[in-house]
Backbone as ProteinMPNN parsed JSONL, in Angstrom:
{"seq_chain_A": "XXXXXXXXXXXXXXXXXXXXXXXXXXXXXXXXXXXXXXXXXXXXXXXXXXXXXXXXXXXXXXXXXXXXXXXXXXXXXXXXXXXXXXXXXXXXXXXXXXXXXXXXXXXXXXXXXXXXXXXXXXXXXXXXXXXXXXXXXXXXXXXXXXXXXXXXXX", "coords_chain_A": {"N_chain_A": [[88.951, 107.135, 66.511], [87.525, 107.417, 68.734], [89.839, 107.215, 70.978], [91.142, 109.208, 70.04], [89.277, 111.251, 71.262], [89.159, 110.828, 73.885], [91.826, 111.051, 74.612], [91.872, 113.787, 74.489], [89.888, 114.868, 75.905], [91.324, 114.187, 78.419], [93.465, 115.497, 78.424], [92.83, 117.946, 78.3], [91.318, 118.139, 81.015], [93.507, 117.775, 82.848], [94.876, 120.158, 82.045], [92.532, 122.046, 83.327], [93.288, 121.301, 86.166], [95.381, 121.56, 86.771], [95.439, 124.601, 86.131], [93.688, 125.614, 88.227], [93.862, 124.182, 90.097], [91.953, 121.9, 91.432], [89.347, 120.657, 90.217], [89.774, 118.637, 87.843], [87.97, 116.116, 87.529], [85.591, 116.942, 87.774], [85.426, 118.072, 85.343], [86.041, 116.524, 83.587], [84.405, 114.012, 84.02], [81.655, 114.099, 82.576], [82.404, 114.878, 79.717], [83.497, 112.445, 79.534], [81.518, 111.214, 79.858], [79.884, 111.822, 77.575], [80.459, 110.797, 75.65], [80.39, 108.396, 75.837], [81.463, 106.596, 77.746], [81.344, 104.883, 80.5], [80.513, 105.127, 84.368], [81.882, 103.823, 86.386], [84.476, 103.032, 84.791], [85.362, 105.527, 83.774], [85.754, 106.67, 86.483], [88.226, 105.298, 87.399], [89.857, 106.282, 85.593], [90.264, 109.013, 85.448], [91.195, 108.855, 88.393], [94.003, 107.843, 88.163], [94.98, 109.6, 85.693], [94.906, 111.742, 88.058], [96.681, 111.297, 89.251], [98.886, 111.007, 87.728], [99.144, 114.022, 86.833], [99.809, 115.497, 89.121], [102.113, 114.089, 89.715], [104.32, 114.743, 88.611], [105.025, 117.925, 89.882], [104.752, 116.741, 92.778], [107.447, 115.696, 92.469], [108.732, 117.192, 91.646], [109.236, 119.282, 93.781], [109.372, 118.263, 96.355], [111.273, 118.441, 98.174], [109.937, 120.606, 99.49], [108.41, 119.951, 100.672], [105.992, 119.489, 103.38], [106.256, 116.885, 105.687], [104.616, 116.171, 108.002], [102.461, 117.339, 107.729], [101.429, 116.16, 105.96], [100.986, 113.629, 106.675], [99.023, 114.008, 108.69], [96.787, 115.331, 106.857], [96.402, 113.409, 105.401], [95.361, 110.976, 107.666], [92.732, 112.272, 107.83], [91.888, 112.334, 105.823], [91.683, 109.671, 105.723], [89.288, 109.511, 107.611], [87.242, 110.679, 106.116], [86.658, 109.295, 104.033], [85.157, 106.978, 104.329], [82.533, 108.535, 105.361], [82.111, 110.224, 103.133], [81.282, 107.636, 101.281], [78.974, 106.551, 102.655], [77.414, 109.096, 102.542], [76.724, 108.941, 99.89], [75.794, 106.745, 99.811], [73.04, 106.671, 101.591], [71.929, 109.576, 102.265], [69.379, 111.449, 100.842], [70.028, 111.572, 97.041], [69.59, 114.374, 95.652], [69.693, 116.014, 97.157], [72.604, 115.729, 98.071], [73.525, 116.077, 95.682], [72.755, 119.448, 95.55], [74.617, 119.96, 97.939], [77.063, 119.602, 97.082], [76.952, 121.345, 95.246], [76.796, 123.776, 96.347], [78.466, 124.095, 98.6], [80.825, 124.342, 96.148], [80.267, 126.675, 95.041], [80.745, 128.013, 97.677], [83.52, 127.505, 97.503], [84.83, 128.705, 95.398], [83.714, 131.648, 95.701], [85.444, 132.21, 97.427], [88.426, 131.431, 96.442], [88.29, 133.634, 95.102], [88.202, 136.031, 96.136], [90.57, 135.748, 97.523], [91.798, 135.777, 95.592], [91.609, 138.359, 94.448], [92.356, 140.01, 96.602], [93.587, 142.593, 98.061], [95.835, 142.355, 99.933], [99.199, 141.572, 100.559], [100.319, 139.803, 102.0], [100.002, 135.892, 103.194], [97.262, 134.008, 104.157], [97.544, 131.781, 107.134], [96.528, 129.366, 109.034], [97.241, 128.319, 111.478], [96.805, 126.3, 113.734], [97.305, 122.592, 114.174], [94.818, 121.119, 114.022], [93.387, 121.901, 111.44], [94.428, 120.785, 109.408], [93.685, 117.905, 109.689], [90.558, 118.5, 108.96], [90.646, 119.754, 106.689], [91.597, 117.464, 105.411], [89.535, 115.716, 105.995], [87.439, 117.088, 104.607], [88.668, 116.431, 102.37], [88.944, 113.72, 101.56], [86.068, 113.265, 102.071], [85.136, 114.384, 99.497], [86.341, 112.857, 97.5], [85.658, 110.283, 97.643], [83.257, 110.298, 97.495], [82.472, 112.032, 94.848], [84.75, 111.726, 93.209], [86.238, 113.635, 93.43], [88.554, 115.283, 94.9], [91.154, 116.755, 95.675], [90.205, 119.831, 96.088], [89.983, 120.477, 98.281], [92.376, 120.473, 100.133], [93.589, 123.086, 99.159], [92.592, 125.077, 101.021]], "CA_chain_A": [[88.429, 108.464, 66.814], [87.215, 107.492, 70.253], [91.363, 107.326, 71.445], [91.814, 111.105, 70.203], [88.389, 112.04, 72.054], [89.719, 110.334, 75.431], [92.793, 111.684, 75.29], [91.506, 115.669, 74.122], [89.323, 115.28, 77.588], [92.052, 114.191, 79.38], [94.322, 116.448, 78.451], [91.583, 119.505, 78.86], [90.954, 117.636, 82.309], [94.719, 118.406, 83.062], [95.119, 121.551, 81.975], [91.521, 122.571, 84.02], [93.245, 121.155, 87.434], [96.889, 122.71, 86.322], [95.312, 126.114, 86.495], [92.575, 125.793, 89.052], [94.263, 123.087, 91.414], [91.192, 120.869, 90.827], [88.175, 120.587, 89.109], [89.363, 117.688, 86.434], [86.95, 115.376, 87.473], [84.314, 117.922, 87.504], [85.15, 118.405, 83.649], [86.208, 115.162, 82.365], [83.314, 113.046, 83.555], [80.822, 114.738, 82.341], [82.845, 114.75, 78.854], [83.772, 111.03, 79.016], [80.073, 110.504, 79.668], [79.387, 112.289, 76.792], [81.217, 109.83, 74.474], [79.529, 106.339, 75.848], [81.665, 105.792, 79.212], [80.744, 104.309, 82.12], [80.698, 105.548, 85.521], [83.511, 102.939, 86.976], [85.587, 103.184, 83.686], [85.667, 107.146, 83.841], [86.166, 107.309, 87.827], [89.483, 105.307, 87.761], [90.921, 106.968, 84.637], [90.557, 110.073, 86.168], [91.696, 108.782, 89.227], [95.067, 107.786, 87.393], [94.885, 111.073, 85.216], [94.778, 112.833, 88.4], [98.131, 110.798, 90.449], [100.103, 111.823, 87.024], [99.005, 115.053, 86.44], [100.235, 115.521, 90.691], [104.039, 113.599, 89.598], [105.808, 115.931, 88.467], [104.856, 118.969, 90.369], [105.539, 116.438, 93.668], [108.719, 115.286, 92.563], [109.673, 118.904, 91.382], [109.137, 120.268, 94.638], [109.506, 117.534, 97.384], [111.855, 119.066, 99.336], [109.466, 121.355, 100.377], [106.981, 119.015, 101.538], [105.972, 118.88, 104.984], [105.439, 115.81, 105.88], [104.142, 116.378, 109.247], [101.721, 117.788, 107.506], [100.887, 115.428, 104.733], [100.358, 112.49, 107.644], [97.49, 114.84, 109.008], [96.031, 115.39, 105.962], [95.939, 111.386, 105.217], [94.518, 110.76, 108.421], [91.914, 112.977, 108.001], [91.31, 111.74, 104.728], [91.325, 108.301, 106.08], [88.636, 109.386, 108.155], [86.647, 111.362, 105.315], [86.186, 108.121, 102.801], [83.9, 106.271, 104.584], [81.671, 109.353, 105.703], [81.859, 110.189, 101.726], [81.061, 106.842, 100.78], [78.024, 106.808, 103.243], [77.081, 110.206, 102.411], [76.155, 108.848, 98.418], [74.781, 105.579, 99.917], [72.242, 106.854, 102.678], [71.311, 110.641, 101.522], [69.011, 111.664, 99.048], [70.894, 112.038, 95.779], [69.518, 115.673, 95.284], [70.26, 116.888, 98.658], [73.857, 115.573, 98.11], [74.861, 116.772, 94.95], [73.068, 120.282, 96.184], [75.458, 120.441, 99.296], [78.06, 119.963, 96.589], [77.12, 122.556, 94.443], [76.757, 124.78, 97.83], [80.089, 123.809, 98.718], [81.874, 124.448, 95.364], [80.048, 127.748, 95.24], [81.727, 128.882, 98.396], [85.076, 127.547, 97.582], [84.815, 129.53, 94.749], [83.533, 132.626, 95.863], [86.499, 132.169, 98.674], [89.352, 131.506, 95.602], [88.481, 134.864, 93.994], [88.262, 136.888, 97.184], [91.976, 134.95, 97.484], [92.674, 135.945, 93.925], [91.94, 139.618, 94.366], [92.397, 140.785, 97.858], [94.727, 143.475, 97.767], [96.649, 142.178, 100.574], [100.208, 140.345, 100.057], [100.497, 138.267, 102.95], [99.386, 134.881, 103.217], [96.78, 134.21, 105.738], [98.086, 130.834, 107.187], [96.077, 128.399, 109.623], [98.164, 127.325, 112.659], [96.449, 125.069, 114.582], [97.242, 121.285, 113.489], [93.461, 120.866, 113.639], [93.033, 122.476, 110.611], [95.119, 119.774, 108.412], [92.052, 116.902, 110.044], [89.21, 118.89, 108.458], [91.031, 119.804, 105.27], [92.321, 115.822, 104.838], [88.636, 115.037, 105.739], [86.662, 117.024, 103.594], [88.787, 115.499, 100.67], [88.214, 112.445, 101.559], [84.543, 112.618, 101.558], [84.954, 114.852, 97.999], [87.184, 111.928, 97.045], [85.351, 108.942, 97.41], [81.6, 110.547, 97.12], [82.645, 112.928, 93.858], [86.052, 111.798, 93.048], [87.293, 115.186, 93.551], [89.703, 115.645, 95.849], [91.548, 118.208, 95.251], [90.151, 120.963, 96.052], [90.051, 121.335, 99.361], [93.871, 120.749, 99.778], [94.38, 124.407, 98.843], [91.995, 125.294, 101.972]], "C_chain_A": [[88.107, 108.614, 68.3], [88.198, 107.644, 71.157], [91.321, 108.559, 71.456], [90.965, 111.64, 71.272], [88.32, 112.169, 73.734], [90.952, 110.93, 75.605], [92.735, 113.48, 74.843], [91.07, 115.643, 75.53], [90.276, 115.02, 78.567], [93.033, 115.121, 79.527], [93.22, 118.236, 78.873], [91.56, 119.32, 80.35], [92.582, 118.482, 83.21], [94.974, 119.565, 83.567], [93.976, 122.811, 82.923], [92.37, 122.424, 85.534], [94.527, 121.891, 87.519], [96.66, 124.27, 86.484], [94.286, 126.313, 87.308], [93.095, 125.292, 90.456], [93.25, 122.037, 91.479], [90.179, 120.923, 90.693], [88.463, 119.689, 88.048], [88.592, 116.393, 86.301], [85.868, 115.939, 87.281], [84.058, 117.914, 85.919], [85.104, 117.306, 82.815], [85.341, 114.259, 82.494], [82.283, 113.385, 82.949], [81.168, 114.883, 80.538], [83.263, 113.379, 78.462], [82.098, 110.67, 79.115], [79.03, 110.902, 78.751], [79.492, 111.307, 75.33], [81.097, 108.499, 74.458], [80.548, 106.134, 77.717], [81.056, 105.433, 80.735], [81.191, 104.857, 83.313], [82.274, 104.978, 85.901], [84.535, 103.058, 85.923], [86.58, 105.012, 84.1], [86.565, 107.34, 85.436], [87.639, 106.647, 88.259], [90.113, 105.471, 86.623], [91.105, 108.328, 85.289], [91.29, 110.253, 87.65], [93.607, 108.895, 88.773], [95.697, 108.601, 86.621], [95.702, 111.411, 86.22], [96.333, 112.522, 89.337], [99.205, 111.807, 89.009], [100.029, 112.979, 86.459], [99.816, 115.509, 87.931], [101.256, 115.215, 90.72], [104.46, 114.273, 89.796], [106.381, 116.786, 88.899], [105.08, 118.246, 92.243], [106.942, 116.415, 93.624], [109.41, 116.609, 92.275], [109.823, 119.642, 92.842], [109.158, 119.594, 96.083], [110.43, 118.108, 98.353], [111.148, 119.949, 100.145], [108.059, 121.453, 101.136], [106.808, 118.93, 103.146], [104.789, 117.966, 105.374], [104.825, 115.142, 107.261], [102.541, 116.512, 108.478], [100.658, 116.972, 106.329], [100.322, 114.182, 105.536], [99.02, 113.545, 108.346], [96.231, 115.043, 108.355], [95.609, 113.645, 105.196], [95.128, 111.125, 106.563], [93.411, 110.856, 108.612], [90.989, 112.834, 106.653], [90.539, 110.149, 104.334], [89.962, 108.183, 106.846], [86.95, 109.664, 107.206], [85.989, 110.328, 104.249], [85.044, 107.489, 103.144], [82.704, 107.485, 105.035], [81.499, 109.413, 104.225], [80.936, 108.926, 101.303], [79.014, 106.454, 101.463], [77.019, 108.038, 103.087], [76.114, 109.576, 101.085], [74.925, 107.373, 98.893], [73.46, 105.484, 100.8], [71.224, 108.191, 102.255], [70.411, 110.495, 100.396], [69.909, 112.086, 98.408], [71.141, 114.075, 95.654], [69.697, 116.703, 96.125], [72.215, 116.987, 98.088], [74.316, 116.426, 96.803], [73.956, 118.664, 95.107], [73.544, 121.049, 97.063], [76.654, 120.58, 98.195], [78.276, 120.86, 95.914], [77.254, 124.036, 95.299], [78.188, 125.403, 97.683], [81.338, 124.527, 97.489], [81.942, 126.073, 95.038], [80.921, 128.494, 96.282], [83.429, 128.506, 98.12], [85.363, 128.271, 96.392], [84.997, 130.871, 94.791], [84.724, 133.101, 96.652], [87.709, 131.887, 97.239], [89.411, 133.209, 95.395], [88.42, 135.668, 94.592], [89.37, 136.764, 97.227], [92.862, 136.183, 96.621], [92.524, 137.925, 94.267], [91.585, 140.607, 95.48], [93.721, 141.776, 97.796], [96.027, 143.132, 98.926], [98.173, 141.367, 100.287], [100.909, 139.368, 100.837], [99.471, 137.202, 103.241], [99.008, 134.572, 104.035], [96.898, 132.361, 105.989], [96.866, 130.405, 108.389], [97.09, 127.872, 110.44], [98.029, 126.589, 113.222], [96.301, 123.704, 113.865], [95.718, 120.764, 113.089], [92.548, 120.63, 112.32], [93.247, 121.008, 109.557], [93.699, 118.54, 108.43], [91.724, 117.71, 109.116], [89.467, 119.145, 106.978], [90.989, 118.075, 104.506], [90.08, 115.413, 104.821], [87.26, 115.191, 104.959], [86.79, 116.577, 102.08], [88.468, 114.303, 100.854], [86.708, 112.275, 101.368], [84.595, 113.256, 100.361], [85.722, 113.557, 97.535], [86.133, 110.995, 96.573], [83.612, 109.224, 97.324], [81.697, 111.259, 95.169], [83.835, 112.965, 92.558], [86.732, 113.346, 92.577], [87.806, 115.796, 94.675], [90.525, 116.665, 96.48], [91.631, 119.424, 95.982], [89.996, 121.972, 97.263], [91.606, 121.287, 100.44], [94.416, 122.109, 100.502], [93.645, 125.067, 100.4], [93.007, 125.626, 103.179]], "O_chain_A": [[88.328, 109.619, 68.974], [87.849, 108.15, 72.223], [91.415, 109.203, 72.501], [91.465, 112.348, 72.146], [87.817, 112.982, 74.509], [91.226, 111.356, 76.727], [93.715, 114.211, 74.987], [91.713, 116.278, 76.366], [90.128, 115.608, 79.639], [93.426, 115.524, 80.622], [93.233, 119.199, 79.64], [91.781, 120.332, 81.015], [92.6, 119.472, 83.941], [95.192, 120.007, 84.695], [94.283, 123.977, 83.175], [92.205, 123.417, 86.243], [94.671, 122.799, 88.337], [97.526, 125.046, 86.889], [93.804, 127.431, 87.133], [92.87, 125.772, 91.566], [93.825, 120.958, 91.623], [89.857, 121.723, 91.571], [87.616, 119.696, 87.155], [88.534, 115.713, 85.276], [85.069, 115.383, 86.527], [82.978, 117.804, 85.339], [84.476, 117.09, 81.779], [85.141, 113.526, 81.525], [81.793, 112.291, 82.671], [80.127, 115.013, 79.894], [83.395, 113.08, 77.275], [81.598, 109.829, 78.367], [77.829, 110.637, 78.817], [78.771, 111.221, 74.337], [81.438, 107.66, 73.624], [80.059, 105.511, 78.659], [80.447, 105.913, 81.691], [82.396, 105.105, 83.338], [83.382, 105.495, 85.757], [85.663, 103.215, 86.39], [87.695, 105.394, 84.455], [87.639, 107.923, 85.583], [88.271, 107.146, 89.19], [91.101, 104.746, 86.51], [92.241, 108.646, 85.64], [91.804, 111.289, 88.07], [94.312, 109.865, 89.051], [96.927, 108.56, 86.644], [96.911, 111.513, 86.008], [96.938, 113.397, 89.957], [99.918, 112.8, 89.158], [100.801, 113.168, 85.519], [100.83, 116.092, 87.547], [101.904, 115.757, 91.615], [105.005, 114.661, 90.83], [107.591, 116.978, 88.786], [105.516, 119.058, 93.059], [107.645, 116.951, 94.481], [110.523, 116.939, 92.684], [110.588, 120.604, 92.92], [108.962, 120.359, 97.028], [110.025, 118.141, 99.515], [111.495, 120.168, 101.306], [107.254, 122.196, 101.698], [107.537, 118.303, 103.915], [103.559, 117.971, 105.434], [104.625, 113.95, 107.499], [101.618, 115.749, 108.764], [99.49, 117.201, 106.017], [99.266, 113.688, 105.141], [97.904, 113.162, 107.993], [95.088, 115.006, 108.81], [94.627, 113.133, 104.66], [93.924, 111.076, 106.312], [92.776, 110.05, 109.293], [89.802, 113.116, 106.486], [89.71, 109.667, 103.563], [89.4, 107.088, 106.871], [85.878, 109.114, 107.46], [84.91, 110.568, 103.707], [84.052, 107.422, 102.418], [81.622, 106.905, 104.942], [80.657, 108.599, 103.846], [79.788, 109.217, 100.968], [78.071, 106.181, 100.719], [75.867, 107.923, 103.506], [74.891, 109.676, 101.176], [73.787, 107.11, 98.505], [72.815, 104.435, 100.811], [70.037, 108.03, 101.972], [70.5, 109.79, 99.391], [70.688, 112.912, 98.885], [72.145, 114.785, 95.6], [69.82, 117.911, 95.921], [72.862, 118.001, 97.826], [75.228, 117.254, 96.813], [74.783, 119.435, 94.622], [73.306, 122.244, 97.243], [77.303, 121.622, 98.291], [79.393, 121.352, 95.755], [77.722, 125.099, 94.892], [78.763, 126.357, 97.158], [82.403, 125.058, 97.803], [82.97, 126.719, 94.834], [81.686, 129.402, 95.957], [84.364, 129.199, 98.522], [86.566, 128.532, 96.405], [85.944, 131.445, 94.254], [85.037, 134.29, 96.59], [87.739, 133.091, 96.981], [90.432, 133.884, 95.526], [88.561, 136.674, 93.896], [89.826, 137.865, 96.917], [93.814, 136.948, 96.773], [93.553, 138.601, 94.255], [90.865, 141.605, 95.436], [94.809, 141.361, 97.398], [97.124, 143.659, 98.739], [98.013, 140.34, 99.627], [101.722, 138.488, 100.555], [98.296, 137.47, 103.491], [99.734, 134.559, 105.03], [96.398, 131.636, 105.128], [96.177, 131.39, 108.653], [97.787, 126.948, 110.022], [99.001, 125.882, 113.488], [95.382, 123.542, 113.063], [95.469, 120.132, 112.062], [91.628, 119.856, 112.058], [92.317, 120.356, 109.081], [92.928, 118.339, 107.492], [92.57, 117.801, 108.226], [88.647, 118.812, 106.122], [90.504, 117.691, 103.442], [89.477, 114.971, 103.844], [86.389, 114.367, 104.681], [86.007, 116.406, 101.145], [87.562, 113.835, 100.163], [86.18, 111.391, 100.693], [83.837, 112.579, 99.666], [84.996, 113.352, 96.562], [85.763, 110.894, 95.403], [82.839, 108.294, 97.091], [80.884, 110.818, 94.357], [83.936, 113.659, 91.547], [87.435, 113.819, 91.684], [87.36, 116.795, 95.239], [90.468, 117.21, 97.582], [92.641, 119.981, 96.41], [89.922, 123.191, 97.417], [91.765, 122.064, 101.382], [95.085, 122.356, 101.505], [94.523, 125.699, 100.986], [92.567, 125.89, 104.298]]}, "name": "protein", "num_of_chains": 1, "seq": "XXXXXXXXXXXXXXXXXXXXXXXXXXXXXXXXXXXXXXXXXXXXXXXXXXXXXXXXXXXXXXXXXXXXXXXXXXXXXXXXXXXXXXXXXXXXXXXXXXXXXXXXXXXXXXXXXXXXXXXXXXXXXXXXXXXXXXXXXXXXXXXXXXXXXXXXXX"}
C-alpha cells in the first residue's frame, strides 16, 4: 500500500510541475512526509522525480536549446548552492522559510500578471547578466528548498 501511495505523490508531484513548471517538491514533500518519510529519503527521490519528469521535454526539444545560455545559468547556479546551503545553516529557520514564502508569493503574483496581461509579445531580458541571477537564485532554491525550478522561467 505504501508503493501505490509513493508513486500517487509522485505522479501528482509530476503533473503539479508539468503544469506550473515547478512546485513538485513543494507538493510531494510535504505528502511523502505525510506517509513516514524522511527528509534525505524524500529530497533525493524528488530530486530523481524531478531529472525524469525534465527528459523528455529536453530531449523533445533540444534543438532549441541555447546553450550559451544554459552554461550561464549553471554558473550561476554553481554560485547559488553554497549561498543556499549557508542560507539554511546560519539563518534563523523562520526568517528563511518566510523569505521563501515572500519570494514564492511574488513569483506568483508575477506568473498570473504573465498569464493574463493582454499583451502578446514576450517581454525578453537581454543582458547576459540576467541568466547569473536566474542560475543563482535556483541554486540557492535548489540546495536550501530543493526547488529549483522555478526561477528558470524568470
Amino acid at each position: 500500500m505504501t508503493l501505490v501511495l509513493i508513486i500517487l505523490i509522485a505522479l501528482f508531484g509530476a503533473l503539479v510541475r508539468t503544469v506550473f513548471g515547478f512546485g513538485e517538491a513543494l507538493v510531494t514533500m510535504p505528502l511523502l512526509a505525510l506517509i513516514g518519510f524522511n527528509l534525505q529519503t524524500s529530497t533525493a527521490l524528488i530530486g530523481v522525480l524531478g531529472l525524469l519528469v525534465a527528459l523528455p521535454a529536453t530531449i523533445k526539444f533540444r534543438a532549441q536549446i541555447d546553450f550559451a545560455v544554459v552554461r550561464r545559468l549553471v554558473a550561476g547556479s554553481l554560485l547559488g548552492v553554497p549561498l543556499g546551503i549557508l542560507l539554511i545553516k546560519t539563518v534563523n529557520r523562520t526568517l528563511v522559510l518566510h523569505l521563501f514564502g515572500v519570494f514564492l508569493i511574488c513569483y506568483g503574483a508575477y506568473s498570473l500578471y504573465k498569464a493574463f496581461r493582454k499583451s502578446t509579445g514576450k517581454v525578453r531580458l537581454h543582458a547576459k547578466g540576467w541568466d547569473y541571477v536566474a542560475g543563482m537564485i535556483s541554486g540557492i532554491l535548489g540546495s536550501a528548498f530543493n526547488s529549483h525550478g522555478g526561477c528558470m522561467e524568470l
